[in-house]
C-alpha positions as CSV (number, residue, x, y, z in Angstrom):
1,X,7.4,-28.3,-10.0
2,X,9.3,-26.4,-7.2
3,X,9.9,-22.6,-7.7
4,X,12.3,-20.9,-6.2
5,X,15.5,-18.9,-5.7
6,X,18.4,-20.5,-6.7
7,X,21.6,-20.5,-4.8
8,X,22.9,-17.2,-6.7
9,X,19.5,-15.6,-5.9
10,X,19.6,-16.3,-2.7
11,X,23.2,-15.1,-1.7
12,X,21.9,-11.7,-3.8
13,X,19.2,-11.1,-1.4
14,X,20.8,-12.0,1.7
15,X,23.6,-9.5,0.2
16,X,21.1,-6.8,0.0
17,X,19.4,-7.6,3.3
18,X,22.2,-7.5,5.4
19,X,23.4,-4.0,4.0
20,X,20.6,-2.5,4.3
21,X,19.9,-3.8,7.8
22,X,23.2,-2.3,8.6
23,X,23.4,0.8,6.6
24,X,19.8,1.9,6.1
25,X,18.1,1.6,9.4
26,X,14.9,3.9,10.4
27,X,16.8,6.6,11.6
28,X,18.6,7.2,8.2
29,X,15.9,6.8,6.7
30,X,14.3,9.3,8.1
31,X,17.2,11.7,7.9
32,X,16.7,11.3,4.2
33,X,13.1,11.9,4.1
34,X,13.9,15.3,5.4
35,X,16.0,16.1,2.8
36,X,19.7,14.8,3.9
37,X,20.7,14.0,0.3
38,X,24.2,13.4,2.2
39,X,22.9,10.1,4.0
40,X,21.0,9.7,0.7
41,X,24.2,9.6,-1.5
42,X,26.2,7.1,1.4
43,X,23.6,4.3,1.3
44,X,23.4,4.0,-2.3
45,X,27.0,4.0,-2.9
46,X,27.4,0.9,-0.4
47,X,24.7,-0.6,-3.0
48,X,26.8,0.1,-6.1
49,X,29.7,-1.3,-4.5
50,X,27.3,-4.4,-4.3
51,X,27.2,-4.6,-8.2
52,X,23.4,-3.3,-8.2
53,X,24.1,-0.8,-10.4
54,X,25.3,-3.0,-13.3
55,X,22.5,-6.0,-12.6
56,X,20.7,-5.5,-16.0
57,X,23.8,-4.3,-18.4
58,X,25.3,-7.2,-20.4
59,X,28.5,-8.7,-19.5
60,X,30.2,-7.3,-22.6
61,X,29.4,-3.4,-21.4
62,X,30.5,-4.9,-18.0
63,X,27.8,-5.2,-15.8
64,X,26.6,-8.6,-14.7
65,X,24.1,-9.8,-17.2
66,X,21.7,-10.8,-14.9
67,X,17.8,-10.5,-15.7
68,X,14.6,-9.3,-14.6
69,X,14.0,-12.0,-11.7
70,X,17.0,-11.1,-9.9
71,X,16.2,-7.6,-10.1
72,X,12.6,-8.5,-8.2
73,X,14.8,-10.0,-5.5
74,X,16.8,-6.8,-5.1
75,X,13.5,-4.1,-5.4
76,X,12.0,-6.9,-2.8
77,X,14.8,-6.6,-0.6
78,X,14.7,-2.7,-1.3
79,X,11.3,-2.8,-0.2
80,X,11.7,-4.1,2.7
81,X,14.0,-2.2,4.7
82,X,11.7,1.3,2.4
83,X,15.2,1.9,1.5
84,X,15.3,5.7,0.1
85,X,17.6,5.2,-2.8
86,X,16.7,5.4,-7.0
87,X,16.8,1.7,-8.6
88,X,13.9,0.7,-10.6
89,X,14.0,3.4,-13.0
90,X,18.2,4.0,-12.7
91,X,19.1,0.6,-12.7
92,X,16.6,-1.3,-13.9
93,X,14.2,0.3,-16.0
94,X,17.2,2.5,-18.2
95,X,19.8,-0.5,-19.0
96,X,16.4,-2.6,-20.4
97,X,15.7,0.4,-22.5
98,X,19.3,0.8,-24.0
99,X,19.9,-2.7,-24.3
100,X,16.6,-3.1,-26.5
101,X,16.1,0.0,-28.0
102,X,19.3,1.9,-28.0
103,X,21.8,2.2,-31.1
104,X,25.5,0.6,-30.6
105,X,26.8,4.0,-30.3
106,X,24.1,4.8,-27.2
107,X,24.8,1.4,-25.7
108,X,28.7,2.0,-25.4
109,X,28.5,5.5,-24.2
110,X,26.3,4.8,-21.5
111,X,25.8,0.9,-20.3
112,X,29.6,1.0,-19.3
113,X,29.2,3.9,-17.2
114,X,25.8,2.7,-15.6
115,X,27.7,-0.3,-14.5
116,X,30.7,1.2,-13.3
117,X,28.2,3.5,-11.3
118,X,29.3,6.4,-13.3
119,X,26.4,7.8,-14.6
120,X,22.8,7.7,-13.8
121,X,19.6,7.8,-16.0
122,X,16.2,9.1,-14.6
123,X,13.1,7.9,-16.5
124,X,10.3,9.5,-17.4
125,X,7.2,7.1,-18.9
126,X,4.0,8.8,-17.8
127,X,3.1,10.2,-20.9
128,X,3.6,6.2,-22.5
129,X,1.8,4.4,-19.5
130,X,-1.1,7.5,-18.8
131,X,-0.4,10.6,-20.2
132,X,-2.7,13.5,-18.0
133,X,-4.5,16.6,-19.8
134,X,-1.8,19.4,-21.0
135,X,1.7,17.1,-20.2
136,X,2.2,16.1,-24.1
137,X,5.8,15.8,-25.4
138,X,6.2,16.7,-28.9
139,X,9.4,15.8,-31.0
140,X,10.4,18.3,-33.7
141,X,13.5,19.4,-35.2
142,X,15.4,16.9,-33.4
143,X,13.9,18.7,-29.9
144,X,11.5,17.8,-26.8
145,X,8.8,20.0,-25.8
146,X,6.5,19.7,-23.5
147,X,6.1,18.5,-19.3
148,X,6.7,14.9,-18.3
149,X,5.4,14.4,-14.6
150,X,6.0,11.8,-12.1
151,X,9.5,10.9,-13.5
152,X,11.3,8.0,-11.5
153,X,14.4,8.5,-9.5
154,X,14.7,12.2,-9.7
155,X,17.7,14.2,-8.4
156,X,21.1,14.4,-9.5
157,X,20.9,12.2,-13.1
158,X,23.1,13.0,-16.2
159,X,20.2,12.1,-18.5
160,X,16.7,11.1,-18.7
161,X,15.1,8.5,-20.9
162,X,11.9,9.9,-21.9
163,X,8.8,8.2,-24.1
164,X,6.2,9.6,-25.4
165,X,2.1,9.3,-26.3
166,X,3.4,6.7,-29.3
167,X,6.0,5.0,-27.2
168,X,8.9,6.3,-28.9
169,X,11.9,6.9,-27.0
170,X,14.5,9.5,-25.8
171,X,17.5,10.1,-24.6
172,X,17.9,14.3,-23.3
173,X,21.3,15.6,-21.3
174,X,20.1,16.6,-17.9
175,X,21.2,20.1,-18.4
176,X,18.3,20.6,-21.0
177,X,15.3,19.4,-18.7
178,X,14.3,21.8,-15.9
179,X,13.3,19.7,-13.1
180,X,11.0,20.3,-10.3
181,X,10.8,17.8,-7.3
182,X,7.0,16.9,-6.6
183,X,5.8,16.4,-2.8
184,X,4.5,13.0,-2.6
185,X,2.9,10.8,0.3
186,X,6.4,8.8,0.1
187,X,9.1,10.9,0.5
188,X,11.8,8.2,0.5
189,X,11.7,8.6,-3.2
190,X,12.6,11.2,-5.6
191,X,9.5,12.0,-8.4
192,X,9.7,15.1,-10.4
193,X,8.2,17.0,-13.3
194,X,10.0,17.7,-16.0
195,X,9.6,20.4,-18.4
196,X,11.5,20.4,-21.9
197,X,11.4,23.8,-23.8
198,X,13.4,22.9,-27.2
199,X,15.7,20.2,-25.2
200,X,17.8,18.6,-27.5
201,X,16.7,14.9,-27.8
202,X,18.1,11.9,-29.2
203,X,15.7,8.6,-30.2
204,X,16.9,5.7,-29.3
205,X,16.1,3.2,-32.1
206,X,13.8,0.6,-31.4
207,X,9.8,0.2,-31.5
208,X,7.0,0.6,-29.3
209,X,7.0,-2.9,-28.2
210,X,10.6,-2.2,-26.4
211,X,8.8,0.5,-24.4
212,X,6.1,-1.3,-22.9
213,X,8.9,-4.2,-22.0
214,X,10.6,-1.4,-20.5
215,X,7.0,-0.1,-18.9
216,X,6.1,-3.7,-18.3
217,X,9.3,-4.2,-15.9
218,X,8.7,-1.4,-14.0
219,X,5.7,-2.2,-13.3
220,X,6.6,-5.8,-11.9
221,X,10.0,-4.0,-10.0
222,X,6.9,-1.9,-8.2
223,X,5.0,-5.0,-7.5
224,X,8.2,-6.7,-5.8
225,X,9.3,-3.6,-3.9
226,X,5.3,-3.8,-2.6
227,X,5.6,-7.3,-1.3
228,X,8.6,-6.7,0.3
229,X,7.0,-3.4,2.3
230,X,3.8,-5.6,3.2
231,X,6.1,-8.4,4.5
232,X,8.0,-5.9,6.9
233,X,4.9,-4.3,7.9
234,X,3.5,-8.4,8.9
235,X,6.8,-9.1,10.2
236,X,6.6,-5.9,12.7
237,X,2.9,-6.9,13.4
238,X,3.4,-10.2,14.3
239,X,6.4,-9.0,16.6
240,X,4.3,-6.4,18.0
241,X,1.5,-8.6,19.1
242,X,4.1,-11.1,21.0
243,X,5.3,-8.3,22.9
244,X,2.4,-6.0,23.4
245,X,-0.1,-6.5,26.5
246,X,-3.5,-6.1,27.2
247,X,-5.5,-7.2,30.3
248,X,-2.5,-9.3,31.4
249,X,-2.3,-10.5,28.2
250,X,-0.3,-11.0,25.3
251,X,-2.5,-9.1,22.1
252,X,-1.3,-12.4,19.8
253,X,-3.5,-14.6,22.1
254,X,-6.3,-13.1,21.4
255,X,-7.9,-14.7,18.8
256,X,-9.1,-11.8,16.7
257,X,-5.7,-10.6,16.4
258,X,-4.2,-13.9,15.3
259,X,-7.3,-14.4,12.5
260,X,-5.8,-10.7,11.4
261,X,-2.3,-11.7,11.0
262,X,-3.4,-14.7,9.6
263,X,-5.4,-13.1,6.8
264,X,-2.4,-11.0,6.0
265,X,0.1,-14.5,5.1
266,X,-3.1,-16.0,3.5
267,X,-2.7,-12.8,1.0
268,X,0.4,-12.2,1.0
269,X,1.9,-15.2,-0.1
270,X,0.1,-15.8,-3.2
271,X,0.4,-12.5,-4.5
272,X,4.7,-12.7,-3.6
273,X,4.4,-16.6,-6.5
274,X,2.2,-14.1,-9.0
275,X,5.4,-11.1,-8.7
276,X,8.2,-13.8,-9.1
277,X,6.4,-16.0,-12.0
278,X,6.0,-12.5,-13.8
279,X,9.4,-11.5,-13.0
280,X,9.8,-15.1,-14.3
281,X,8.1,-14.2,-17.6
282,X,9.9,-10.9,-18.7
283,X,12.8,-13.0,-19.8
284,X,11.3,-16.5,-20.3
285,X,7.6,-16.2,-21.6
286,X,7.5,-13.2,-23.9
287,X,4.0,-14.1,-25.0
288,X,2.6,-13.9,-21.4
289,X,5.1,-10.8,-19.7
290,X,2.8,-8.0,-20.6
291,X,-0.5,-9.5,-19.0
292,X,1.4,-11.1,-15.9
293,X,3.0,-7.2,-15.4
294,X,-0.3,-5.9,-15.0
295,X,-1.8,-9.0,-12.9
296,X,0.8,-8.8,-10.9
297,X,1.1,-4.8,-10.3
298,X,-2.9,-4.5,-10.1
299,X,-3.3,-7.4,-7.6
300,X,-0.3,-6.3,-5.4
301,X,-1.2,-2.5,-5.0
302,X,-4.8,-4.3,-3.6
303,X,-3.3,-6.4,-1.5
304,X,-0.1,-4.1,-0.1
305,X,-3.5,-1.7,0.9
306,X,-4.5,-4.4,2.8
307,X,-1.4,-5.3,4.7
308,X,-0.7,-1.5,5.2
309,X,-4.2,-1.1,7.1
310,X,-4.1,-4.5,8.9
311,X,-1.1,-4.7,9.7
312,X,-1.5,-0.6,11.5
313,X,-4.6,-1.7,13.1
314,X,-2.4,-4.7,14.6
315,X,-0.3,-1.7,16.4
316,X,-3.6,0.1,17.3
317,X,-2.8,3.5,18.3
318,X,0.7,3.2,18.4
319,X,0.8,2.2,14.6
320,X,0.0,5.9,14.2
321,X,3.1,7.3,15.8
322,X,6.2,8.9,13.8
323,X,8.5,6.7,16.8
324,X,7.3,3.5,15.3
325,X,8.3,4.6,11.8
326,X,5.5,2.1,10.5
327,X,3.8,5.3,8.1
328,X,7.1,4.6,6.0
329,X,6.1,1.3,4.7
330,X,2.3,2.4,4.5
331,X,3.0,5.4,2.4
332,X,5.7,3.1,0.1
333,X,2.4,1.2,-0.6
334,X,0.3,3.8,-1.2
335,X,2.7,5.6,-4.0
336,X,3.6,2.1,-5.4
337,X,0.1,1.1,-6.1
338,X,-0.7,4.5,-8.4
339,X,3.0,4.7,-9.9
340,X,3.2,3.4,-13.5
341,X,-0.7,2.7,-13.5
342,X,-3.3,2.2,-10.7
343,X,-5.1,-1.4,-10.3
344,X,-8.2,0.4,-12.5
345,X,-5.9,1.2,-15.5
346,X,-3.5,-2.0,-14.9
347,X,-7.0,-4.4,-15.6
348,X,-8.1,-2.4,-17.9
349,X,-4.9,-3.0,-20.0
350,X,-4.9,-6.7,-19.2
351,X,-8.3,-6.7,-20.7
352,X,-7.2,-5.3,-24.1
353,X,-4.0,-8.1,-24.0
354,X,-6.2,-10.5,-24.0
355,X,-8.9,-9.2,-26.5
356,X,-11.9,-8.1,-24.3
357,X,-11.4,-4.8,-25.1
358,X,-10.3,-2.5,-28.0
């Protein structure tokens, strides 16, 4: 059995790739992790003129009908160029919901618009996937209160889908959420908390098992946008060690530096079939898509810390240095691997899945 990208899939990435190698190089993207939300609003709007926006709505709202494998080839592509702009939550993670869970009535006011790159959604699952102490949501009276922390893809939205400790789900007008932008170790994306003090709410439909497929794609749209960070930073070792010298040398001859690159393929790889067959299995093998999400989330935030710390060791000193942009792609790692669930809670959920645990 081969496994691959089709034709379609692969004319979607290259798509992406070559945008973002045009549009979204280093220095923009540090301009937006200081804040320009200018340069921010430019580079996605040359991705929603690439039909991103609309990859999960059905045809019939007019999006493209696509499904959750094409959408690992996009946050893999995103990944790899650390590209500072909202998707897995937006784009991704909000069409799934409404599409599953949401009335008729929700689904035509807002799957058009999300496709037409109208409106935006941020989403808001923490208190679903790992609530912490004194950030519980409470529905009552046809209101939200309480904090919701970590949301993903913060910033200017017109809603946010919320879910709470059951894993019912919500639908609250932007203008009823005070938000709060959190500093975290990767500043190429927007997280913020959310507080909700009588917010008018509106449940969308459906049951909890439509929010942990919702939860569950997230998590595998992490693990994709990890492997395509750890394959940039690789790609930048490798190209450093066959330009770098040492004692007359070229650092890739030297053997200890070619066992370290070659430890980082012998990972990497692997872990990039696990991502695409669980990508694979959120549409096709319902029965299995909850265990591979975790699988494939846990092993990738292990193995994207590897790459990160290899692959900087590869640049020795210089892999430290803001010039060299390589802490961009360390610290996408770093906030990927705890975002929806660390590796701890991820393997602790595959365990229940599969019955070892209650």
């Amino acid at each position: 059995m081969r496994f691959g990208l089709s034709e379609e899939q692969q004319l979607l990435r290259d798509s992406v790739r070559r945008y973002l190698a045009d549009q979204a190089q280093l220095d923009r993207v540090r301009l937006v992790a200081d804040g320009d939300e200018q340069e921010a609003s430019s580079i996605l709007d040359g991705l929603l003129n690439l039909g991103l926006a609309g990859l999960l709505v059905p045809e019939s709202q007019g999006g493209l009908g696509l499904g959750a494998f094409e959408a690992a080839v996009v946050a893999e592509a995103l990944g790899g160029a650390v590209a500072p702009v909202p998707f897995i939550g937006s784009y991704a993670m909000a069409p799934l919901a409404l599409n599953r869970a949401g009335s008729p009535a929700q689904q035509e006011a807002w799957l058009p618009r999300i496709a037409a790159g109208d409106a935006r959604l941020g989403v808001a699952l923490t208190e679903f996937s790992g609530a912490r102490d004194g950030t519980a949501l409470r529905y009552a009276g046809g209101c939200l209160n309480g904090t919701a922390l970590f949301a993903l893809d913060a910033g200017a939205v017109d809603a946010w889908l919320l879910a709470d400790s059951a894993g019912q789900m919500y639908l609250v007008e932007s203008s009823a959420v005070q938000q709060r932008l959190l500093v975290s170790i990767d500043r190429t994306r927007r997280l913020a908390e959310l507080s909700l003090d009588q917010a008018p709410a509106e449940p969308l439909p459906g049951d909890r098992a439509d929010t942990e497929a919702v939860l569950d794609l997230g998590r595998v749209l992490l693990a994709a946008d990890s492997i395509g960070a750890a394959q940039a930073m690789l790609d930048k070792a490798v190209a450093y060690a066959g330009e770098r010298q040492q004692f007359g040398r070229l650092i890739g001859s030297f053997q200890a530096v070619k066992h370290l690159c070659a430890e980082m393929v012998a990972e990497l790889e692997p872990a990039r079939a696990l991502v695409w067959y669980a990508a694979y299995a959120q549409d096709a093998l319902p029965a299995e898509s909850r265990l591979l999400a975790c699988h494939a989330k846990a092993h990738t935030g292990e193995i994207g810390r590897f790459i990160a710390k290899t692959a900087t060791e590869v640049h020795g000193g210089m892999g430290f240095t803001d010039m060299l942009g390589l802490h961009y792609w360390f610290k996408r790692l770093g906030a990927n691997r705890l975002l929806l669930g660390g590796p701890e809670q991820l393997r602790s959920e595959a365990a229940q899945v599969q019955g070892w645990l209650s």
